[in-house]
C-alpha positions in Angstrom: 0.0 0.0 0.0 1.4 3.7 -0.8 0.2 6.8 0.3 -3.7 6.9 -1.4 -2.6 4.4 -3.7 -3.6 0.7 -3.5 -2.5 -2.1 -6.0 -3.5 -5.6 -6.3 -1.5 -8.4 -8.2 -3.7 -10.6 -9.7 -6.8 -11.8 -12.0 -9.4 -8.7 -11.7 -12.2 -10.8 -12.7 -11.1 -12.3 -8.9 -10.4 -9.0 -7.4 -13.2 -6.9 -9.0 -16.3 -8.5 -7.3 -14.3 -7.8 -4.1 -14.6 -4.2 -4.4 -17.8 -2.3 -3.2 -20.4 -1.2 -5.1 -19.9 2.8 -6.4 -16.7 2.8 -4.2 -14.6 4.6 -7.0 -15.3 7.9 -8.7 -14.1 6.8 -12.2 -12.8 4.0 -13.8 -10.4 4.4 -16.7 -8.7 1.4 -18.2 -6.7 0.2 -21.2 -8.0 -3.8 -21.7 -6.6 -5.8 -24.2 -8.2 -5.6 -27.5 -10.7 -7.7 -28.6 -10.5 -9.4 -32.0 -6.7 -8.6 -33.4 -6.2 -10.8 -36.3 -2.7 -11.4 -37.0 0.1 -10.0 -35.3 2.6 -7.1 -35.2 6.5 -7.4 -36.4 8.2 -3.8 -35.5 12.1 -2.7 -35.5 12.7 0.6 -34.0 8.9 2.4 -34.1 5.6 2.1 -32.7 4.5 2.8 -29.0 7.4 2.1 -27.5 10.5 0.7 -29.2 10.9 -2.6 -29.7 13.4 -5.7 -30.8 11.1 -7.6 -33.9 8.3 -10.0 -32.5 5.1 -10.4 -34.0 2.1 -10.9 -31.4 -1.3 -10.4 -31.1 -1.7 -8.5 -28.0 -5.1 -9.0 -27.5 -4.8 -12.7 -27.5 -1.7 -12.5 -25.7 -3.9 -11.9 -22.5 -7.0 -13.4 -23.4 -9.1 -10.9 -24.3 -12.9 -10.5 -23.4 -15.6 -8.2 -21.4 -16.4 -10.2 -18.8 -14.7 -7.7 -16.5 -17.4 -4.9 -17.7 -20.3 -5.8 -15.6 -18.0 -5.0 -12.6 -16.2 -2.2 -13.5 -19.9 -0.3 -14.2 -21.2 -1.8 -11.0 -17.8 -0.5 -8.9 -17.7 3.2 -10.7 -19.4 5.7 -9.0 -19.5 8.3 -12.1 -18.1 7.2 -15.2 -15.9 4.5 -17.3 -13.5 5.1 -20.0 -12.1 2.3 -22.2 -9.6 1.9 -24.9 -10.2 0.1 -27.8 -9.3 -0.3 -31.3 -11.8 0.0 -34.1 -11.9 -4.1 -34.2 -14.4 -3.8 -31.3 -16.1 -0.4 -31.0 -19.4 -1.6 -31.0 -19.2 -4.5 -28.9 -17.6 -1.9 -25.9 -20.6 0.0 -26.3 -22.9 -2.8 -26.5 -21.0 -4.3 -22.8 -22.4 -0.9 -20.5 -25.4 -0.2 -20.6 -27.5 1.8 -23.2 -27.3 5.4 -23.7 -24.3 6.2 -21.2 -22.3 6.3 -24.0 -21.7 9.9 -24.1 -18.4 10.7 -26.5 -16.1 8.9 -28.3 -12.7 9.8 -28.2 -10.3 9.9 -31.3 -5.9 9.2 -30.1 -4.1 9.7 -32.9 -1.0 7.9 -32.6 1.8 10.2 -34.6 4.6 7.2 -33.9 2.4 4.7 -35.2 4.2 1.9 -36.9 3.5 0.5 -40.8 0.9 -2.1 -41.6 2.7 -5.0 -42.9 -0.3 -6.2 -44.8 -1.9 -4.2 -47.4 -4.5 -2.6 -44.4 -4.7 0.8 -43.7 -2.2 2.3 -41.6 -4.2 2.3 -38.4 -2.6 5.7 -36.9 -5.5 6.0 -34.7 -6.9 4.2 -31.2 -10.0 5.1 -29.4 -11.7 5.5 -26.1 -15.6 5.1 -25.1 -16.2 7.8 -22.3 -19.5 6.6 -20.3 -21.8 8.1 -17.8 -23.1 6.4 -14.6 -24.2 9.8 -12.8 -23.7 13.3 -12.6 -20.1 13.9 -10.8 -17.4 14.2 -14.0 -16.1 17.0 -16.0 -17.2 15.8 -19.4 -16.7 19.5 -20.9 -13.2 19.3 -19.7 -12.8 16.7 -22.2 -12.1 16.9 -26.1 -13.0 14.1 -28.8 -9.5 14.5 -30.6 -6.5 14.1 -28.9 -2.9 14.8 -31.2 0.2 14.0 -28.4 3.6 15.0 -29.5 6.1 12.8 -29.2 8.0 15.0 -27.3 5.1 15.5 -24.6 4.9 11.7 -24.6 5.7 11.7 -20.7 8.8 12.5 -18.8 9.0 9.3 -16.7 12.2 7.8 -18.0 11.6 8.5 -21.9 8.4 6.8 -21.4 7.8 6.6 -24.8 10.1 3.9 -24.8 10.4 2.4 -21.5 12.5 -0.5 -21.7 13.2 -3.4 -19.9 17.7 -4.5 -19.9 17.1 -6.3 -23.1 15.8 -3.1 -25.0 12.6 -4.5 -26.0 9.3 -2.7 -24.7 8.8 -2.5 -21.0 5.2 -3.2 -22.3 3.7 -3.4 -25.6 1.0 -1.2 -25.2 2.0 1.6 -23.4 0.0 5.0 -23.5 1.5 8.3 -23.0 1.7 10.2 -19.6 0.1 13.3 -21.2 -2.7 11.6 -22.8 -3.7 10.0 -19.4 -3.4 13.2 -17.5 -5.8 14.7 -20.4 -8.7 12.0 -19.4 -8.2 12.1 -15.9 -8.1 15.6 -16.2 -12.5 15.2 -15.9 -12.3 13.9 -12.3 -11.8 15.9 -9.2 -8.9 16.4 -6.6 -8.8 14.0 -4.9 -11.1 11.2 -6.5 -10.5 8.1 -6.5 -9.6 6.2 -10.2 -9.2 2.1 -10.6 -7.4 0.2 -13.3 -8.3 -3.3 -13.7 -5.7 -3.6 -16.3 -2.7 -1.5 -14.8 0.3 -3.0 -17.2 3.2 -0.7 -16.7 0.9 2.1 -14.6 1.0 4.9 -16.8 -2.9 5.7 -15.2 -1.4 5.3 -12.0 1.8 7.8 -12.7 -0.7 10.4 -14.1 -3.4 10.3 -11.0 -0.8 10.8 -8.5 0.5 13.7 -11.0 -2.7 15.2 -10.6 -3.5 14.7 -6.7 -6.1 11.5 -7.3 -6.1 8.3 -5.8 -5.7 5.2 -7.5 -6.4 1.6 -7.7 -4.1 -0.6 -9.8 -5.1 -4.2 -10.8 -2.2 -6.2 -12.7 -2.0 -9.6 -13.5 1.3 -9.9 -14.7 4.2 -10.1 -11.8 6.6 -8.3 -14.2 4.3 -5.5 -15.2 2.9 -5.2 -11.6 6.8 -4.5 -10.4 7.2 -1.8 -13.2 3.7 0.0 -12.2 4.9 -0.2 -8.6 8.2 1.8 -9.5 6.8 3.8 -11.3 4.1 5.2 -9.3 6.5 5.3 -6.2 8.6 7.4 -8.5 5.7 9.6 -9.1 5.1 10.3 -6.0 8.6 10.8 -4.6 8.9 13.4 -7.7 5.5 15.5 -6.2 7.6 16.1 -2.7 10.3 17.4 -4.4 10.4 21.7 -4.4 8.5 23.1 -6.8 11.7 24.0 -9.3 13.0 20.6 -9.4 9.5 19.4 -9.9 9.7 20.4 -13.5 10.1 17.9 -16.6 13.8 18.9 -18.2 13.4 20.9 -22.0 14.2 18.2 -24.5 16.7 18.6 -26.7 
């Protein structure tokens, strides 16, 4: 347990029905992707870095929406998910009818090359749902554009690597773009992630004075999020001048 942050290693769809009922303000998550076909082979672009492997990362974890039910149930407010367009409708369709109320557009500048003759899918998007009055959905916008160079200043966390110099994680999201969704909650609420990977939610809601609840099942990604976020917070103590990310050059 840190300081108003509280992170569970294991299965969510085992931790989830432990949680109370409308016991967290928001819950914003990043699930793996339902229905990728195929894999990915990158050298040197994409999210973050990475050594060639092709993967499907939504099969990688098993993908499904099982977890849905009780992430609505547990929210107090709202949900925001990720997805990609292979399942926009079938997020929708897993909360229930009109709370749906924006869709939000990531364009992904350092998005890698199709290797198939596909589009280039430089794009991922988020469903933003409403349980009850209590977010700041006019704080939002339905486009977001993140430079590269606003990607996050938690150890070039556009590329956060592991020793070997392959992606820390394969889908990570930038810090910016986090703080930018979280950015509809208050002070002070508390946000869960059932599907923490390398914790960039976490970083971000202790960047912005929220609480958090992490859910990892992965003992390797569940040791990165906990660094991380510990980081985080050591970094909000320090004075105000060294609090500052460093100009990149």
């Amino acid at each position: 347990m840190l300081d108003n942050v509280q992170l569970f290693l294991g299965d969510c769809l085992e931790i989830l029905p432990t949680l109370e009922a409308g016991s967290v303000d928001a819950v914003i998550t990043d699930p793996p992707y339902l229905d990728l076909l195929g894999g990915i082979s990158i050298s040197g672009n994409g999210v973050a870095e990475r050594i060639e492997e092709s993967i499907s990362v939504g099969n990688l974890w098993n993908a499904n929406l099982d977890w849905c039910r009780d992430a609505w149930r547990i929210a107090r407010f709202g949900v925001m998910v990720f997805t990609s367009h292979h399942a926009i409708d079938k997020i929708k369709q897993a909360f229930p009818k009109n709370t749906a109320v924006g869709l939000v557009v990531w364009y992904k500048r350092n998005a890698p090359p199709s290797q198939n003759n596909v589009p280039h899918f430089n794009s991922e998007f988020i469903w933003l749902f409403k349980k009850a009055p209590g977010l700041i959905w006019h704080n939002l916008e339905t486009f977001y554009d993140i430079p590269i160079v606003q990607a996050g200043c938690f150890a070039k966390e556009r590329i956060l690597q592991d020793n070997s110099g392959k992606a820390a994680h394969p889908t990570q999201k930038p810090e910016l773009l986090m703080r930018q969704l979280i950015q509809s909650t208050h002070p002070g609420d508390l946000i869960l992630d059932p599907f923490m990977g390398s914790g960039t939610t976490g970083v971000a809601a202790v960047q912005l004075g929220r609480r958090f609840i992490g859910i990892e099942i992965d003992p390797g990604y569940f040791e990165i999020a906990t660094k991380r976020i510990k980081q985080a917070q050591q970094q909000m103590l320090l004075p105000l001048e060294m609090n500052s990310c460093p100009a990149r050059r």
